[in-house]
N, C-alpha and C positions, 0 to 999 in steps of 0.2 A: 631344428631351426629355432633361433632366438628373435622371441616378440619381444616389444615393448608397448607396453600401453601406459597410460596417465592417467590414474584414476581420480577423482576429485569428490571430497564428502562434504557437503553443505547440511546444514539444520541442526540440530540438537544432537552436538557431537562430546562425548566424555570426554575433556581434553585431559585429565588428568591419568596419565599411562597409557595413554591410548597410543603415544609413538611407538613404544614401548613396544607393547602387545602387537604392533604391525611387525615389528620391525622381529620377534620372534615367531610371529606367524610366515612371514617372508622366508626365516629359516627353514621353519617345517616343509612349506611346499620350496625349497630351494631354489631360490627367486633373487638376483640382486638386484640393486638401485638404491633409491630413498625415499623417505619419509619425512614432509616437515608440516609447522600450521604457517598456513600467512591467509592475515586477517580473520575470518570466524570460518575458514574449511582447512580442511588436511589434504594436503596435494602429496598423492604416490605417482611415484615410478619404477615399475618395475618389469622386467625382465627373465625371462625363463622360458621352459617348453610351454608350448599349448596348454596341455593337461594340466600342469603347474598351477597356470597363470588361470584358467578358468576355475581351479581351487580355489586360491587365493580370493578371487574376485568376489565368490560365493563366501565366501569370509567376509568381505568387507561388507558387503549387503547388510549380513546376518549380524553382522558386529555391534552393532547396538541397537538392537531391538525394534529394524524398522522406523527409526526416528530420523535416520540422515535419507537425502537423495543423494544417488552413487552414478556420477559421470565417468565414462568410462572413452577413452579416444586411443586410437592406434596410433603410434606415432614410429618415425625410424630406429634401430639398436640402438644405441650408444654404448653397449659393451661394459657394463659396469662388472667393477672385479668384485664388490663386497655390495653390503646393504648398510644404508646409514642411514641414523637417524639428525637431521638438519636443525 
């Protein structure tokens, strides 16, 4: 069954390759949607199995070292074919 959630990172966020590195970790756990910055946080979307998606998420936590807050909301599929970065 395919989630989606919206993740959102506020605080002290690397923005430099950090799309980047989502958007290749998004591969790894085989996840589509996207990745973009608007204003000082990184808004994901992303899509996949459960298992996947609770990877992923624990990725995002861990991604920089504890310095961002990591909002995380469920929202409906939207069916995304690929993962992009915005």
């Amino acid at each position: 069954m395919t989630r989606h959630f919206q993740i959102t990172l506020e605080g002290e966020i690397q923005r430099k390759g950090f799309r980047f590195h989502t958007f290749l970790a998004a591969q790894t756990f085989n996840l589509n949607g996207s990745v973009s910055i608007e204003e000082d946080r990184i808004i994901i979307n992303a899509e996949g199995g459960e298992e996947n998606l609770n990877g992923f998420i624990h990725w995002c936590r861990k991604g920089n070292g504890g310095k961002t807050t990591v909002h995380v909301i469920e929202k409906p599929p939207v069916y995304y074919n690929d993962f992009l970065i915005l």
